[in-house]
N, C-alpha and C positions, 0 to 999 in steps of 0.2 A: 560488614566493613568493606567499602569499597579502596580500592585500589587506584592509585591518580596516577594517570599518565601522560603526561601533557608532548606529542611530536612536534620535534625540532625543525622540520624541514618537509618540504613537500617537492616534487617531482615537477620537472621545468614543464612549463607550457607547450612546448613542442613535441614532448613522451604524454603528457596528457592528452591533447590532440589526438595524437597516435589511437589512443584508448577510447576517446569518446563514441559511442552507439555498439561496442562489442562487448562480447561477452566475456566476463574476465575469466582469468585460469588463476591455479594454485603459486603461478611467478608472477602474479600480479599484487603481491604482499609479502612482508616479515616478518609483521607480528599478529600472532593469531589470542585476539581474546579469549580466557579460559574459565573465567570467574569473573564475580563484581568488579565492575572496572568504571569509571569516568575520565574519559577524554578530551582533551582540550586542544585545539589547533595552534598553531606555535605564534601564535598574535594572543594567546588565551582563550579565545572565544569557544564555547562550551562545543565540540561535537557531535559526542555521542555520551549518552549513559546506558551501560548494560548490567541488565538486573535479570541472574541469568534463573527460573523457575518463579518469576513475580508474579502471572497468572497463569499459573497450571490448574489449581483446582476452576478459576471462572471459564477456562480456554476447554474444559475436560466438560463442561457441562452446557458450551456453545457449539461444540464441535458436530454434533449429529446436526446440527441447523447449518453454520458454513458448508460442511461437507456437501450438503445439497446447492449449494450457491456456484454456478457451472456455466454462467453466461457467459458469450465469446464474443470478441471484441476487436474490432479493426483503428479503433483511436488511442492508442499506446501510443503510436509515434517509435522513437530508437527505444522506449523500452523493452519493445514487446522482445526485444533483442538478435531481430534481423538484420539490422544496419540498412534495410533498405524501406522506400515508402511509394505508392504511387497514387495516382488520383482518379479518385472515382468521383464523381454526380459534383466535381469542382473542390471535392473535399479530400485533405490528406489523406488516407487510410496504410497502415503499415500490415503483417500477416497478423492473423488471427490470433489471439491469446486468450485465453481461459482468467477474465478478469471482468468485476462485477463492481458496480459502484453502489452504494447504500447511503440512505440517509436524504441532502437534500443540497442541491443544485441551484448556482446563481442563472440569470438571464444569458442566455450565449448564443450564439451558431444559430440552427434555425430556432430555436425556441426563446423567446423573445418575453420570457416569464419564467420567476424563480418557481420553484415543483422540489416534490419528493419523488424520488427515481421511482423507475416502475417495479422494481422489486417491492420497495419500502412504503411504497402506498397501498401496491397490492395485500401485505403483509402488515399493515399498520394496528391492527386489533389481534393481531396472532401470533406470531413466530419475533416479527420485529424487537415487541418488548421483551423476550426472552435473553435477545440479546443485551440487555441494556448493563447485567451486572458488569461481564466483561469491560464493556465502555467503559464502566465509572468505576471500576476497578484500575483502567490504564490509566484515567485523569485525576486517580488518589495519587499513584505509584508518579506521574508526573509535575502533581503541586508537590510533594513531598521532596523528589528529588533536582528539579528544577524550577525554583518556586517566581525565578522574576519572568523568565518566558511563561511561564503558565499565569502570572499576573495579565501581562501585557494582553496574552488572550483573553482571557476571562473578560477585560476592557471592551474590546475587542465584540465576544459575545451577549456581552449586557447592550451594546447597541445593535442588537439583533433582536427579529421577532421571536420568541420564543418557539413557535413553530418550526423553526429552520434547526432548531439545536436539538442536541441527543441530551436529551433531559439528565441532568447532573455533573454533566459534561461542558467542559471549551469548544467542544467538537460540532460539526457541522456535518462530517462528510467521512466514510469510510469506504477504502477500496479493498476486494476481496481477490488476491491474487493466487491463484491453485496450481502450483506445480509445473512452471516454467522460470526460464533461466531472464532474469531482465539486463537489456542495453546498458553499459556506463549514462546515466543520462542525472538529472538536477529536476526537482517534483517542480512544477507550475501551476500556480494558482492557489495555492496555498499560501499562507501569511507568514512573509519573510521574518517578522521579528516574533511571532511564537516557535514550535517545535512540531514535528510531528513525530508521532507513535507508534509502532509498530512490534507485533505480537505474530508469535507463531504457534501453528499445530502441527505435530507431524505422527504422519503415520506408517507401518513399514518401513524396509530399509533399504534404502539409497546413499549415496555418495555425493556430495559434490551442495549447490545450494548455499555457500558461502556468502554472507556476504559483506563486501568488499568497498572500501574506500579507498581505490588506488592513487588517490592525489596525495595521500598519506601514506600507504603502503600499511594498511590496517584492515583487520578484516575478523569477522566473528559466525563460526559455524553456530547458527540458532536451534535450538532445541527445545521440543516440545515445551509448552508453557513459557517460555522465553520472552522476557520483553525490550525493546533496545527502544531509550528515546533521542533523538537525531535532527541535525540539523539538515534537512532533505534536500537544502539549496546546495551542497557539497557534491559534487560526484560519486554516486555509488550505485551497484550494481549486483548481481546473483553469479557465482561459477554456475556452469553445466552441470545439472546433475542427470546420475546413471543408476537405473535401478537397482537393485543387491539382493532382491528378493530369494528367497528356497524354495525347494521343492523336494518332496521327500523322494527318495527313489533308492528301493533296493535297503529299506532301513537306515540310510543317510541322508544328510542334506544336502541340496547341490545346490550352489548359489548358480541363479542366473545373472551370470553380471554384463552390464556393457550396455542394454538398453535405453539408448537416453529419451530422458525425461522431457517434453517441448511443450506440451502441448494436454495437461491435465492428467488424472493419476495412473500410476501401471496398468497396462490392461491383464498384466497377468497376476497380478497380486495383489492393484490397490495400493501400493504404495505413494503418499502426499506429501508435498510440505504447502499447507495454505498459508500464507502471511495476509495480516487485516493492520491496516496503515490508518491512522485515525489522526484528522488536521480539521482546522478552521479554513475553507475556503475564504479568502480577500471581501468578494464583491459580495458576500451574502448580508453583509452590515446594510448595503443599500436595496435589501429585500422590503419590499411591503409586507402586513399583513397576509396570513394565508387568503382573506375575503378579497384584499385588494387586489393579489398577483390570480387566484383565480379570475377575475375580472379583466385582468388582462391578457388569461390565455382566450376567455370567450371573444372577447374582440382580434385576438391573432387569428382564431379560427375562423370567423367570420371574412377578416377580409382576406385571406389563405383561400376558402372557397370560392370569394369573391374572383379572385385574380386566377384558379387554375380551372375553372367551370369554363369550357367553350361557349364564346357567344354565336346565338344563332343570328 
């Protein structure tokens, strides 16, 4: 049975401001979700639903595969949640974060052909499909609980090649985020009028990881197996978290507290919280065939050679 809560009011554009690219705290909300809850923004518009243990068992049997997913990353932008960004080789990059993208990728930036990320191609006969119960386990728990945004996608991925999609899924595209605190920031490039999805593991004990839609002053500490589906275009973000980890000593435990978490899991204990975000990228509807879009990366690399080969 869930719980309906629809917020009255949202916080002026001038105290949001204030918040956008930092990292929230515990005075950055009032109400803290505790249970099945659906959310609605004070126009009605759906946004969030929390379905709190929805995929523990498929999250308990993906988890030694995430847990290896460790790749670091300088194109977060204000999520990575340093507020700051600078340019390298002409291109944004903000500090490093412990965050990995899966699945498959429209034409952008320098690559000029839609692809399966290099995890997911590496991994496409092996580990990849292991994942998949999980996936389509969040996009039952998503038509079930939000059935016109999950129409609208599905539209959406029926005009897609079938190669670009996570086979029984709406989904195109999953980001694998390990144990850092993210900027107030709004997802981009995802498809404004579906939802996205997002599902957590956690391991060891830590504080802090909340997270937060302060345009609302709503917020939902996630746990293990935990699923929340989201309107990602909203402002929201992760508190700080601090490790909490023990240690035996002297026949007691002694918590080691205070160690904040930035930058992927405790090094003294292993403590995670991975969050895996599952959306339709926009532009992948206007993907070719996988024969096609290879065809187009053979002729990017050709004239790529062509133009950085010094002539004699």
């Amino acid at each position: 049975m869930l719980t309906e809560l629809r917020v009255r009011s949202r916080i002026s554009p001038a105290a949001m401001e204030e918040r956008r690219q930092k990292v929230m705290t515990e005075r950055d909300y009032d109400v803290l979700l505790t249970g099945p809850t659906r959310v609605a923004a004070p126009d009605g518009r759906p946004l969030a639903v929390y379905l709190p243990g929805a995929v523990k068992a498929q999250m308990d049997a993906a988890y030694p595969i995430l847990t290896t997913i460790r790749g670091l990353t300088e194109n977060r932008g204000y999520a990575s949640g340093t507020g700051e960004k600078f340019t390298q080789n002409n291109l944004q990059r903000a500090k490093p974060v412990m965050s990995s993208i899966l699945g498959s990728f429209e034409s952008s930036g320098f690559y000029k052909f839609c692809r399966l990320t290099s995890w997911t191609r590496d991994e496409l006969d092996t580990r990849w499909p292991e994942l998949y119960p999980l996936w389509q386990a969040i996009a039952a728990r998503f038509a079930e609980q939000v059935p016109d945004r999950f129409g609208v996608q599905m539209e959406f991925a029926r005009q897609t090649a079938p190669e670009w999609l996570i086979p029984g899924t709406p989904f195109t595209t999953v980001t694998v985020n390990n144990t850092f605190p993210t900027g107030v920031h709004k997802d981009q490039g995802d498809l404004e009028s579906g939802f996205s999805c997002l599902a957590v593991a956690r391991r060891g004990a830590f504080t802090g990881g909340t997270l937060t839609f302060p345009e609302y002053r709503v917020a939902v500490d996630m746990a293990d197996g935990d699923l929340i589906l989201m309107d990602a275009h909203a402002w929201h973000g992760n508190t700080r978290m601090r490790c909490a980890c023990g240690r035996e000593l002297d026949g007691s435990v002694v918590v080691l507290e205070g160690k904040q978490l930035a930058d992927g899991p405790c090094p003294e204990c292993g403590a995670e919280r991975i969050s895996v975000v599952l959306y339709y990228r926009t532009k992948m509807a206007a993907c070719g065939t996988e024969p096609e879009e290879q065809a187009k990366a053979v002729e990017w690399g050709e004239r790529w050679n062509r133009t950085s080969t010094p002539q004699s």
